[in-house]
mmCIF file of the N, C-alpha and C atoms, coordinates in Angstrom:
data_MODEL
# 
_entry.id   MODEL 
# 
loop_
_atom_site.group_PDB 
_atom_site.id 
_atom_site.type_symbol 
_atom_site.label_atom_id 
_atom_site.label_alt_id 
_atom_site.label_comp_id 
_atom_site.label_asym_id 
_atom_site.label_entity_id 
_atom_site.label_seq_id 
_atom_site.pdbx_PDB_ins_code 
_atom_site.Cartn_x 
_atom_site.Cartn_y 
_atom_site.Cartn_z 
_atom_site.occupancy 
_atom_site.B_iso_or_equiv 
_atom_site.pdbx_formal_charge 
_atom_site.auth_seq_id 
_atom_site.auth_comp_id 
_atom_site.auth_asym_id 
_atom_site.auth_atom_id 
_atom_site.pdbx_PDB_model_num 
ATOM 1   N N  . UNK A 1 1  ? 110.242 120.048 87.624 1.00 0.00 ? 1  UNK A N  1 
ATOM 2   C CA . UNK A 1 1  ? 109.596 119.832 86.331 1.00 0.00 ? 1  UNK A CA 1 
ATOM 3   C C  . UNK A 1 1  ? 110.649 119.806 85.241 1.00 0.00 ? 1  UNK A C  1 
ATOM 4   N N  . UNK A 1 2  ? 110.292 118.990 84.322 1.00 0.00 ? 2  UNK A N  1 
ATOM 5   C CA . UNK A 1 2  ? 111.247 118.959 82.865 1.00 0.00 ? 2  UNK A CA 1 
ATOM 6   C C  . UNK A 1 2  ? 110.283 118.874 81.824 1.00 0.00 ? 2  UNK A C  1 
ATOM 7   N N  . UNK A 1 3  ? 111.550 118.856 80.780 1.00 0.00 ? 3  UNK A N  1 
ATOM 8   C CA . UNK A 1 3  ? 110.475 118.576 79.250 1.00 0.00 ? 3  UNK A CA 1 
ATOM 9   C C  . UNK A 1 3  ? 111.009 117.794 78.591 1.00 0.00 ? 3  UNK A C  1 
ATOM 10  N N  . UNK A 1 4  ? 110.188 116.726 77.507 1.00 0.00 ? 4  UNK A N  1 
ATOM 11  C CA . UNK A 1 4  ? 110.973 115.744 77.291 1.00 0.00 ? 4  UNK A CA 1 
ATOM 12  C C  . UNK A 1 4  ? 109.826 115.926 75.632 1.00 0.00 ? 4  UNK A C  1 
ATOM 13  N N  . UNK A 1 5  ? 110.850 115.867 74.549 1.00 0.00 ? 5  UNK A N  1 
ATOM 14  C CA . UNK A 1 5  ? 110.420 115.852 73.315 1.00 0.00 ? 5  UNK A CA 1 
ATOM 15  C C  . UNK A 1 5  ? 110.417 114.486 72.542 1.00 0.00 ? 5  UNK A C  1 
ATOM 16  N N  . UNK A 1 6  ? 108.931 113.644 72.355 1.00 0.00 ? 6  UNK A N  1 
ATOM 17  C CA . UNK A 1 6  ? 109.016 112.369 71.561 1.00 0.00 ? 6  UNK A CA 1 
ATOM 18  C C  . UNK A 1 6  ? 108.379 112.312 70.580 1.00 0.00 ? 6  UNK A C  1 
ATOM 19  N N  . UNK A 1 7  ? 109.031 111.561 69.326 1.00 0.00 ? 7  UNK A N  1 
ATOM 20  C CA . UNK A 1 7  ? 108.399 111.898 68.192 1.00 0.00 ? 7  UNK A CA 1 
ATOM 21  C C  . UNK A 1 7  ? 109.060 110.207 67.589 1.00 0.00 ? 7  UNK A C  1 
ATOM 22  N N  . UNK A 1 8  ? 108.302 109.833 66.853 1.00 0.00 ? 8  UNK A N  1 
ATOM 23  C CA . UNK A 1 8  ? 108.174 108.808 66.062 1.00 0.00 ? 8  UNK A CA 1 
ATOM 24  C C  . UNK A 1 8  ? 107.624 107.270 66.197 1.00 0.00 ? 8  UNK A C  1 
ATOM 25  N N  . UNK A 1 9  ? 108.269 106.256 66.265 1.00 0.00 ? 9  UNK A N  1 
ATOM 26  C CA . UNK A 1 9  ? 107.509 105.300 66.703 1.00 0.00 ? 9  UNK A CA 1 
ATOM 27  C C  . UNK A 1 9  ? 106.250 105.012 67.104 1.00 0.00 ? 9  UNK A C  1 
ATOM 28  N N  . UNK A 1 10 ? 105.180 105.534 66.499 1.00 0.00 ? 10 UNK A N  1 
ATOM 29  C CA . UNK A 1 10 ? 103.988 105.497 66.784 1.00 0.00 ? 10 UNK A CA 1 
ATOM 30  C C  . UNK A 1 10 ? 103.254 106.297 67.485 1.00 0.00 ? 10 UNK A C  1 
ATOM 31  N N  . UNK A 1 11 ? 104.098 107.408 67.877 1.00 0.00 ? 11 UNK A N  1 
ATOM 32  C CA . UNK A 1 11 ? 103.617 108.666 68.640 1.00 0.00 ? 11 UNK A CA 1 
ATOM 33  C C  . UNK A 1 11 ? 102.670 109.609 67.878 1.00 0.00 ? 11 UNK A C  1 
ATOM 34  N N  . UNK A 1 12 ? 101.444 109.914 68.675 1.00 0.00 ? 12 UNK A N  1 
ATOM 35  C CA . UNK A 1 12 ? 100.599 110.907 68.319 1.00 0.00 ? 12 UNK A CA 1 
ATOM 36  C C  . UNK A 1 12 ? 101.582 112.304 68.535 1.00 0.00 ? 12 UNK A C  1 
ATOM 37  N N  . UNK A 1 13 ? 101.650 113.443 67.014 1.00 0.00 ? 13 UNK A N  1 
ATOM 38  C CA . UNK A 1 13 ? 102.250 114.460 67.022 1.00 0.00 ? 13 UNK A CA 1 
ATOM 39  C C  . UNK A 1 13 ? 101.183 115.794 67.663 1.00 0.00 ? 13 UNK A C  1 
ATOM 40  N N  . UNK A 1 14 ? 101.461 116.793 68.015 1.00 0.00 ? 14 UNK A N  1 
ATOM 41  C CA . UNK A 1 14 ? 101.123 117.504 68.981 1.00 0.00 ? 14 UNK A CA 1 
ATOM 42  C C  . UNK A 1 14 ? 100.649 117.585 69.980 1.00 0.00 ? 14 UNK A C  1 
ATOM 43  N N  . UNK A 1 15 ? 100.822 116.625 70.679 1.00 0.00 ? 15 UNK A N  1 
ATOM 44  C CA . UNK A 1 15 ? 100.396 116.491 72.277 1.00 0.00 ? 15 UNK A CA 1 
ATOM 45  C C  . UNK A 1 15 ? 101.389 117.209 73.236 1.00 0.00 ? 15 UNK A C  1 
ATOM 46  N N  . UNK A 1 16 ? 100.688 117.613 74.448 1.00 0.00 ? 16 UNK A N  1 
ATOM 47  C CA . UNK A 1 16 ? 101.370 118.113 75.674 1.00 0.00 ? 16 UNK A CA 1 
ATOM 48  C C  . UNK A 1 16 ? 100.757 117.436 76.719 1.00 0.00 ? 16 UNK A C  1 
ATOM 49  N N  . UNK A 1 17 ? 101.338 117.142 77.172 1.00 0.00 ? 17 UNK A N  1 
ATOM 50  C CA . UNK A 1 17 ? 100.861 116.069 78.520 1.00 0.00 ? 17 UNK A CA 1 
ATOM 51  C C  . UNK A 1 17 ? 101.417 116.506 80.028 1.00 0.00 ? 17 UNK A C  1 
ATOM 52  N N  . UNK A 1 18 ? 100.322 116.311 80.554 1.00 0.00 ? 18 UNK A N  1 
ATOM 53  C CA . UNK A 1 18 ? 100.908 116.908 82.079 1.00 0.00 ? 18 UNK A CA 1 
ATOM 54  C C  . UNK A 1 18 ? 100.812 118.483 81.645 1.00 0.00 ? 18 UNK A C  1 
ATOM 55  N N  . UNK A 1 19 ? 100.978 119.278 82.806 1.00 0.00 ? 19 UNK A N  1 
ATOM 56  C CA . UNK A 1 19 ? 101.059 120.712 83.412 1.00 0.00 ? 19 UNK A CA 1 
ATOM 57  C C  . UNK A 1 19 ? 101.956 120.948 84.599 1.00 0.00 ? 19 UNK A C  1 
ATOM 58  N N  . UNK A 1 20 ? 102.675 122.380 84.668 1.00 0.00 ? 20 UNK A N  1 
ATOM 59  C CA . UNK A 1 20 ? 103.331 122.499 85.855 1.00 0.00 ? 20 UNK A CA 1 
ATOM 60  C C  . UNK A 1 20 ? 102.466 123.768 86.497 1.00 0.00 ? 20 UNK A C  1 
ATOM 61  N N  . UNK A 1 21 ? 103.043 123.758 87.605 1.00 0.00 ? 21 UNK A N  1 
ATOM 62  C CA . UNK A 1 21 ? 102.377 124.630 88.982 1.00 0.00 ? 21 UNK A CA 1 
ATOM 63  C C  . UNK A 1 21 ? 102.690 126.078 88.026 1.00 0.00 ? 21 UNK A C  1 
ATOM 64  N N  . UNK A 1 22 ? 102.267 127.476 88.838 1.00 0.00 ? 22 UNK A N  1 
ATOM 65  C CA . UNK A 1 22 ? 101.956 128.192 88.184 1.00 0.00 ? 22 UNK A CA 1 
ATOM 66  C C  . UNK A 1 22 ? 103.443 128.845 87.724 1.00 0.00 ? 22 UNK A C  1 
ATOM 67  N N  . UNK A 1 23 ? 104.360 128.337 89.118 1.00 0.00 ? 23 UNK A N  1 
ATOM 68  C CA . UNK A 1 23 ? 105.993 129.168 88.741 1.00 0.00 ? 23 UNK A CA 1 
ATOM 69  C C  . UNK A 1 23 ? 106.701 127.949 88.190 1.00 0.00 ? 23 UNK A C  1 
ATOM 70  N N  . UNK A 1 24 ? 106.450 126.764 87.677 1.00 0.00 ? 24 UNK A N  1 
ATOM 71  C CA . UNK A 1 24 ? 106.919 125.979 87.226 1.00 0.00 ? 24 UNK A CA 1 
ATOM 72  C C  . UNK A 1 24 ? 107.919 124.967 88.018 1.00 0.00 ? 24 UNK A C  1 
ATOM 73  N N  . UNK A 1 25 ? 107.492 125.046 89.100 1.00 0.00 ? 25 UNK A N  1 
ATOM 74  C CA . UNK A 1 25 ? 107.960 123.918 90.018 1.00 0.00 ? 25 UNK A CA 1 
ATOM 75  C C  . UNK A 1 25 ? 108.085 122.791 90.852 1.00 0.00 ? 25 UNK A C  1 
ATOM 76  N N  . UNK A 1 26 ? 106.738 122.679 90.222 1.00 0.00 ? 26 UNK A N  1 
ATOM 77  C CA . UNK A 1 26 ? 106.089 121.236 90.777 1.00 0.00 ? 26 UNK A CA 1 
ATOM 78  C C  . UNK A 1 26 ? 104.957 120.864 89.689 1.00 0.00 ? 26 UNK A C  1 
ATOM 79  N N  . UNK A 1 27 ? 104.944 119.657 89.097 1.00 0.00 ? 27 UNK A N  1 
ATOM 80  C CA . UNK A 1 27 ? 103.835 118.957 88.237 1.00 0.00 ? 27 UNK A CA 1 
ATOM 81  C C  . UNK A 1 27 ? 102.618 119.293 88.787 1.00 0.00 ? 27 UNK A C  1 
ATOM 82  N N  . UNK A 1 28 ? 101.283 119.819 88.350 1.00 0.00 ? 28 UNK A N  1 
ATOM 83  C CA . UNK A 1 28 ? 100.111 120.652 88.582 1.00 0.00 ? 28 UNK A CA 1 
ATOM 84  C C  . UNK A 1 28 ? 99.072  119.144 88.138 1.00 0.00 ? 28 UNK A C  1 
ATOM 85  N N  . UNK A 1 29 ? 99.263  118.624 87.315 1.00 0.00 ? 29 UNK A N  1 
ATOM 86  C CA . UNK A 1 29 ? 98.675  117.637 86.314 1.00 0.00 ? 29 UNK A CA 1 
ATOM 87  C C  . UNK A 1 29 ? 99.113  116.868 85.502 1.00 0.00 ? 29 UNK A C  1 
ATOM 88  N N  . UNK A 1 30 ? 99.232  114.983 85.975 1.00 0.00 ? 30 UNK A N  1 
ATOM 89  C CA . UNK A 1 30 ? 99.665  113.921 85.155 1.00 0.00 ? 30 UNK A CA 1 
ATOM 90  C C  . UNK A 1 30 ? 101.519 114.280 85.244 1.00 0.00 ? 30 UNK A C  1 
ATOM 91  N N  . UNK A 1 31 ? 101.779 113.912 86.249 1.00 0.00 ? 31 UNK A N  1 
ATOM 92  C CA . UNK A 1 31 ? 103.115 113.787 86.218 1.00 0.00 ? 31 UNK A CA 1 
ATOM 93  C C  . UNK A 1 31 ? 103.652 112.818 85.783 1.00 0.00 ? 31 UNK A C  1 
ATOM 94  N N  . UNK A 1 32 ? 104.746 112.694 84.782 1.00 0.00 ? 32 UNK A N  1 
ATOM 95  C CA . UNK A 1 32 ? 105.121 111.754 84.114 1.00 0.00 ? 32 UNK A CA 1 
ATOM 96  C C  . UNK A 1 32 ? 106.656 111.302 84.890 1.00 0.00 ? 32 UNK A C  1 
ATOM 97  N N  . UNK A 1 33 ? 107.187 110.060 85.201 1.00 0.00 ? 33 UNK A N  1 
ATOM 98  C CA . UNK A 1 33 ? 108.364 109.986 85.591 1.00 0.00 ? 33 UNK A CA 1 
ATOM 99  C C  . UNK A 1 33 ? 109.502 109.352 84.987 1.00 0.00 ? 33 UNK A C  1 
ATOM 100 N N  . UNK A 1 34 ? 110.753 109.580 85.050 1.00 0.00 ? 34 UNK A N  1 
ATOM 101 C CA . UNK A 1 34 ? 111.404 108.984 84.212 1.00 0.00 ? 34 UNK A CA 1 
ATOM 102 C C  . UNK A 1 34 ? 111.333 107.504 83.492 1.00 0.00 ? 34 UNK A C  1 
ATOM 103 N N  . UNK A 1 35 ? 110.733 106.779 84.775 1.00 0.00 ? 35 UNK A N  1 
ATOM 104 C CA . UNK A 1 35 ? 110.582 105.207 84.295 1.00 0.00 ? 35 UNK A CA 1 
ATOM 105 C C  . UNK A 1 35 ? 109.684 105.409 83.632 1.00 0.00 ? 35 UNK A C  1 
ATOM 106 N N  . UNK A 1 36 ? 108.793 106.237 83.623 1.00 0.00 ? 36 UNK A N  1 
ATOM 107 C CA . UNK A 1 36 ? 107.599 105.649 82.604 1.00 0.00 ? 36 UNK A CA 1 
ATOM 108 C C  . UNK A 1 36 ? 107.915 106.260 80.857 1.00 0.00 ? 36 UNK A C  1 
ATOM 109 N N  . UNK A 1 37 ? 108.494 107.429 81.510 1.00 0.00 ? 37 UNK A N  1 
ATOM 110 C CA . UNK A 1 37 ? 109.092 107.710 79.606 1.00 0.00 ? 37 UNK A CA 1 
ATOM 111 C C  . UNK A 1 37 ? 110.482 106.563 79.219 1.00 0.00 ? 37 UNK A C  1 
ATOM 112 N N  . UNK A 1 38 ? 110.841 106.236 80.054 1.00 0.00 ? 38 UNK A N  1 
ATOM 113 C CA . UNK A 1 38 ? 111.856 105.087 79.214 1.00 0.00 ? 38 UNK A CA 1 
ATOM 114 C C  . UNK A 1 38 ? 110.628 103.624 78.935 1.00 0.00 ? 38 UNK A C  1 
ATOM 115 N N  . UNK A 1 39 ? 110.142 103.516 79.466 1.00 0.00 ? 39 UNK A N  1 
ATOM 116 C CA . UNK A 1 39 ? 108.782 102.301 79.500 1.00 0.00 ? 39 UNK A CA 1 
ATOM 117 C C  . UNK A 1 39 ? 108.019 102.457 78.146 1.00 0.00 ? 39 UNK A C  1 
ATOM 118 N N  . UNK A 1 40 ? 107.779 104.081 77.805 1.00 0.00 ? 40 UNK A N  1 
ATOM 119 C CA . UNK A 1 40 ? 107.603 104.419 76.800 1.00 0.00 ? 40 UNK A CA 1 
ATOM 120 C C  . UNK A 1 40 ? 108.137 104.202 75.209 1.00 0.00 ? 40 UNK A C  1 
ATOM 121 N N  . UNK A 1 41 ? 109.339 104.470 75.544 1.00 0.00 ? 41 UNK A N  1 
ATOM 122 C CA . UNK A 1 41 ? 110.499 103.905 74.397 1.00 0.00 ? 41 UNK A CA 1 
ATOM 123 C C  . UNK A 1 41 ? 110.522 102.857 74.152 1.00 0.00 ? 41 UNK A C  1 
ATOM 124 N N  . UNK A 1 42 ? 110.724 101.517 75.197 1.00 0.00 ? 42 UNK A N  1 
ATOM 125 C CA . UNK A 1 42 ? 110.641 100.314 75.014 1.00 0.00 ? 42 UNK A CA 1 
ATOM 126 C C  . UNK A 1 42 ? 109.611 99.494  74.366 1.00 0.00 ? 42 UNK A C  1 
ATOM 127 N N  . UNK A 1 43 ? 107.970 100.325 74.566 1.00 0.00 ? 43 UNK A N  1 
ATOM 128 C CA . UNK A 1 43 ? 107.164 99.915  74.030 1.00 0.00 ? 43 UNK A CA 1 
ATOM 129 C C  . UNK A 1 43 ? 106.915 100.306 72.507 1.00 0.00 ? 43 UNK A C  1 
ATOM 130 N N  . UNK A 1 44 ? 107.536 101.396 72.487 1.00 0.00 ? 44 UNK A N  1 
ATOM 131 C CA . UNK A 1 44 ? 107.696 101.949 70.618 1.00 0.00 ? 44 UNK A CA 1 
ATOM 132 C C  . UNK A 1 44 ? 108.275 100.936 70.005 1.00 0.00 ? 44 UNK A C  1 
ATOM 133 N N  . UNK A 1 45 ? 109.694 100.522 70.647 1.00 0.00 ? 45 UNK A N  1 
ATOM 134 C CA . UNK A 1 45 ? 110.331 99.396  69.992 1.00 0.00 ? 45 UNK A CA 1 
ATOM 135 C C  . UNK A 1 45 ? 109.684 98.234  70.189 1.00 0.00 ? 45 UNK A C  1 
ATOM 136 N N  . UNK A 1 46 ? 108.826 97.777  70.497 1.00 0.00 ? 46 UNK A N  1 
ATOM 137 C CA . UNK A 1 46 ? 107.966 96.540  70.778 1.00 0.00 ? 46 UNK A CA 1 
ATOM 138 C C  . UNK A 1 46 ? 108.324 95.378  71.873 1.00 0.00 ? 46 UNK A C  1 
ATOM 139 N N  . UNK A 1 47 ? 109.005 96.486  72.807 1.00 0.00 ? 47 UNK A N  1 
ATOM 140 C CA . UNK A 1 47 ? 109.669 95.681  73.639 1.00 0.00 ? 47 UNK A CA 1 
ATOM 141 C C  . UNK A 1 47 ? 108.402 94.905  74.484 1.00 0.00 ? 47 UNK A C  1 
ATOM 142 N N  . UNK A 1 48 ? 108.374 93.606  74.788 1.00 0.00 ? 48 UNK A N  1 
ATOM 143 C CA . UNK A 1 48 ? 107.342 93.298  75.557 1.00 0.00 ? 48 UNK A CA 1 
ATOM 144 C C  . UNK A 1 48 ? 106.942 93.597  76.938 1.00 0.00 ? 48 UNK A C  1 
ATOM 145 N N  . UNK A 1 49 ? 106.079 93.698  77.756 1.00 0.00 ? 49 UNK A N  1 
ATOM 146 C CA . UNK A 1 49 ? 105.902 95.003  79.138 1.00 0.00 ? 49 UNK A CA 1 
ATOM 147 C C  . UNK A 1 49 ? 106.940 94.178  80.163 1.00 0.00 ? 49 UNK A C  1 
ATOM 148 N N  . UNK A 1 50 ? 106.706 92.577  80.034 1.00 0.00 ? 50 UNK A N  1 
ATOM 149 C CA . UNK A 1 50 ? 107.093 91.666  81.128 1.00 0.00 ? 50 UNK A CA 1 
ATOM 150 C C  . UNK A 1 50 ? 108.340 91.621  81.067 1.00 0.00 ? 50 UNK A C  1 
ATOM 151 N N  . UNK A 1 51 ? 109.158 91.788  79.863 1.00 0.00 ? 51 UNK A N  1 
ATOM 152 C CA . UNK A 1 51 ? 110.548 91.677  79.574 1.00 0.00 ? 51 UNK A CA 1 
ATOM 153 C C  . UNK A 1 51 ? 111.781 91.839  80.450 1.00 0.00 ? 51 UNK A C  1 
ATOM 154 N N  . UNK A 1 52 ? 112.685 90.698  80.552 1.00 0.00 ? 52 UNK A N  1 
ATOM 155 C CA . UNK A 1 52 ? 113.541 90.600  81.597 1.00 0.00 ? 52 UNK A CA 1 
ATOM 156 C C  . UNK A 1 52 ? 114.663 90.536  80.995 1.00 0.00 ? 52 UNK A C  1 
ATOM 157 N N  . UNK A 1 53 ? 115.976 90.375  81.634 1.00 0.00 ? 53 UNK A N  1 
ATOM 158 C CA . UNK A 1 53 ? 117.117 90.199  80.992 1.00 0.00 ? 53 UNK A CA 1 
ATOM 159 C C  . UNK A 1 53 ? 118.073 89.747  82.321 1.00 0.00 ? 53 UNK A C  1 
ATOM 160 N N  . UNK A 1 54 ? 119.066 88.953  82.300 1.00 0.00 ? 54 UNK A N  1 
ATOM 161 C CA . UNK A 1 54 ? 119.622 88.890  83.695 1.00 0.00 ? 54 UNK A CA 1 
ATOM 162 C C  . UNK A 1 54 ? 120.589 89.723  84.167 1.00 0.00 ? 54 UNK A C  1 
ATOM 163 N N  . UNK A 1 55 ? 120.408 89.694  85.566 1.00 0.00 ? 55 UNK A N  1 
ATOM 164 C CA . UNK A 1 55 ? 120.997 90.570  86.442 1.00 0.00 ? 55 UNK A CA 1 
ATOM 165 C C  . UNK A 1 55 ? 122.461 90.108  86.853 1.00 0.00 ? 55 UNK A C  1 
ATOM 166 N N  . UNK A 1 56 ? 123.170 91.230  87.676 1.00 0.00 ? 56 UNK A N  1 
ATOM 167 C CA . UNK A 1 56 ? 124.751 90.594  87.855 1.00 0.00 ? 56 UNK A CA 1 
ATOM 168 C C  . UNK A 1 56 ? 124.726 89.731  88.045 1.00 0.00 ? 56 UNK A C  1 
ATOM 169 N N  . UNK A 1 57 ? 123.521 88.677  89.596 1.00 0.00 ? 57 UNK A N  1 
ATOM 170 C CA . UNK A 1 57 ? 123.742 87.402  90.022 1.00 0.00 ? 57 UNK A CA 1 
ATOM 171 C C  . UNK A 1 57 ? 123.244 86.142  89.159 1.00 0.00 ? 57 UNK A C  1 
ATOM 172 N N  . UNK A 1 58 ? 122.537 86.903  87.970 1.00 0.00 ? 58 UNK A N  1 
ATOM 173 C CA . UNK A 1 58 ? 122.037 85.787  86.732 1.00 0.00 ? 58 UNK A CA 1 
ATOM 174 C C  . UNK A 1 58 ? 119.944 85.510  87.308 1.00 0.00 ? 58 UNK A C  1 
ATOM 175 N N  . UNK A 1 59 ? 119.948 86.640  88.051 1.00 0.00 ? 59 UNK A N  1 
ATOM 176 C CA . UNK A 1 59 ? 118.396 86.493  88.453 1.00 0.00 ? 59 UNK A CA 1 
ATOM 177 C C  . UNK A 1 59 ? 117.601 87.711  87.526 1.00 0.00 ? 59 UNK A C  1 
ATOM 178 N N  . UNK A 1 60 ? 116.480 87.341  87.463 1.00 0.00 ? 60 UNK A N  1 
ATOM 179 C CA . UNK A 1 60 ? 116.134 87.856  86.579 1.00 0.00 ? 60 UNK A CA 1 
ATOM 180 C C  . UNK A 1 60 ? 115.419 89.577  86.820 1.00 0.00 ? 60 UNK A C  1 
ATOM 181 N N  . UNK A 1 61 ? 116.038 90.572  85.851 1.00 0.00 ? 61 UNK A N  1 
ATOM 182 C CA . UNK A 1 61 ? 115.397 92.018  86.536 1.00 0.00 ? 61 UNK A CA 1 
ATOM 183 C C  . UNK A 1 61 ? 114.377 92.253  85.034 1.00 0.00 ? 61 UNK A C  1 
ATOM 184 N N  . UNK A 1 62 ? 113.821 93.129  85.890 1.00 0.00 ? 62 UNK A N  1 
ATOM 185 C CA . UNK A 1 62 ? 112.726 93.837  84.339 1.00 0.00 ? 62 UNK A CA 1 
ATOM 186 C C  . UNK A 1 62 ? 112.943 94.649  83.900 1.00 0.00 ? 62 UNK A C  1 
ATOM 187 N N  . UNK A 1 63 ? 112.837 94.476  82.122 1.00 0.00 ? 63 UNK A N  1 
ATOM 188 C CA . UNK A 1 63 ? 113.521 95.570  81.358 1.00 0.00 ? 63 UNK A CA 1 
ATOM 189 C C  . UNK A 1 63 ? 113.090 96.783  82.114 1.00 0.00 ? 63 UNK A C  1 
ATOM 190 N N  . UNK A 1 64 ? 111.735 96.937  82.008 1.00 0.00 ? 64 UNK A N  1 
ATOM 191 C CA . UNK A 1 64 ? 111.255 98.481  82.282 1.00 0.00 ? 64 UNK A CA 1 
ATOM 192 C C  . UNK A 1 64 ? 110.126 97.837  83.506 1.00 0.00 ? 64 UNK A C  1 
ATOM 193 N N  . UNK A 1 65 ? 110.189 98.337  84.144 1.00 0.00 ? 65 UNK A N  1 
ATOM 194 C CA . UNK A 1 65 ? 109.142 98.297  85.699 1.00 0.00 ? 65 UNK A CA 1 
ATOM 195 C C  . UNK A 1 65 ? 107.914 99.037  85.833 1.00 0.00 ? 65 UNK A C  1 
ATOM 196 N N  . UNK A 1 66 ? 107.620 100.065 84.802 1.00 0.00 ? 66 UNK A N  1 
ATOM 197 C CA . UNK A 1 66 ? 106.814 101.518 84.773 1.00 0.00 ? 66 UNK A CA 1 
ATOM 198 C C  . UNK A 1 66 ? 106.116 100.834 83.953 1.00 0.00 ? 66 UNK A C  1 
ATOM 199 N N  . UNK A 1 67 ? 104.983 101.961 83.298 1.00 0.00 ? 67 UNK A N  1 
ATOM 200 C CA . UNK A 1 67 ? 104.061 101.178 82.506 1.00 0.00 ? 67 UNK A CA 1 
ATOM 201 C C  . UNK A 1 67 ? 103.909 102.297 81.576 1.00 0.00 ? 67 UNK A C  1 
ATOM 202 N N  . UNK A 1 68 ? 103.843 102.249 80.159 1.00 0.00 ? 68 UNK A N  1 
ATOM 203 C CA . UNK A 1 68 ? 104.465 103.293 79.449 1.00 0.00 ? 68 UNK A CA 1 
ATOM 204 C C  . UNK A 1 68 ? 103.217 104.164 79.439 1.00 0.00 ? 68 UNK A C  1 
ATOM 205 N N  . UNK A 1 69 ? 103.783 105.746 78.897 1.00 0.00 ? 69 UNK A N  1 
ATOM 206 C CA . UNK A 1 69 ? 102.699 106.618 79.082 1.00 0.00 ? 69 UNK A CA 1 
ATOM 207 C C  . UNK A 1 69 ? 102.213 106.498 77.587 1.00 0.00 ? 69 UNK A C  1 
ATOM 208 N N  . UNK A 1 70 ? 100.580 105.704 77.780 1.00 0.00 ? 70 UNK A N  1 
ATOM 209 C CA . UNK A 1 70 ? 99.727  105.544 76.880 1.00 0.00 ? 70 UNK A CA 1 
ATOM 210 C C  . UNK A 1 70 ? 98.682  106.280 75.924 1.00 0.00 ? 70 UNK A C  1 
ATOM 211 N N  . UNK A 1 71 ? 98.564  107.285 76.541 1.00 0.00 ? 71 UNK A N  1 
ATOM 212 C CA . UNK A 1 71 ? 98.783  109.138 75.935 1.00 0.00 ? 71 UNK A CA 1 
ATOM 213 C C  . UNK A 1 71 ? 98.996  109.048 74.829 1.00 0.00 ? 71 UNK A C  1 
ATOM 214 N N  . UNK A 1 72 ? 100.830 108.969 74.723 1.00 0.00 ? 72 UNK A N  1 
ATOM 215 C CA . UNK A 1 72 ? 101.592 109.062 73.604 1.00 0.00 ? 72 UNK A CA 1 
ATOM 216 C C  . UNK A 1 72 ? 101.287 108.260 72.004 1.00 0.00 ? 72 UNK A C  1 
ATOM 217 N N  . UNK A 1 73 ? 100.143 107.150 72.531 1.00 0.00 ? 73 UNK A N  1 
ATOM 218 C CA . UNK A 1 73 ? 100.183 106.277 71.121 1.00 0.00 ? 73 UNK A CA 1 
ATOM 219 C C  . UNK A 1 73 ? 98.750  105.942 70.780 1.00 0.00 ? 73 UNK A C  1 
# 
């Protein structure tokens, strides 16, 4: 488990999202994962969901792959 503090871009202020187990070592409720809090960010900035950019071989990868946590806005 971690904690991750977001604030601005359109974020609803006092929310807690998700829960951990009772000794704090495993997500109990709504586990959030890293891709989806960076998915998150991208969508504050108005990044579009489908958004690509090219890859080493010039093929195309996706900005963010996750789908942002919608909670937050």
């Amino acid at each position: 488990c971690w904690t991750a503090l977001v604030a601005g871009g359109g974020v609803k202020c006092g929310q807690i999202i998700g829960a951990s187990d009772r000794t704090g070592s495993e997500p109990a409720e709504r586990p959030v994962t890293p891709q989806e809090l960076v998915s998150s960010i991208f969508h504050a900035l108005g990044v579009p969901q489908g958004a690509t950019i090219p890859g080493p071989d010039g093929t195309p990868v996706a900005v963010y792959p996750a789908a942002p946590v919608t909670e937050l806005f």
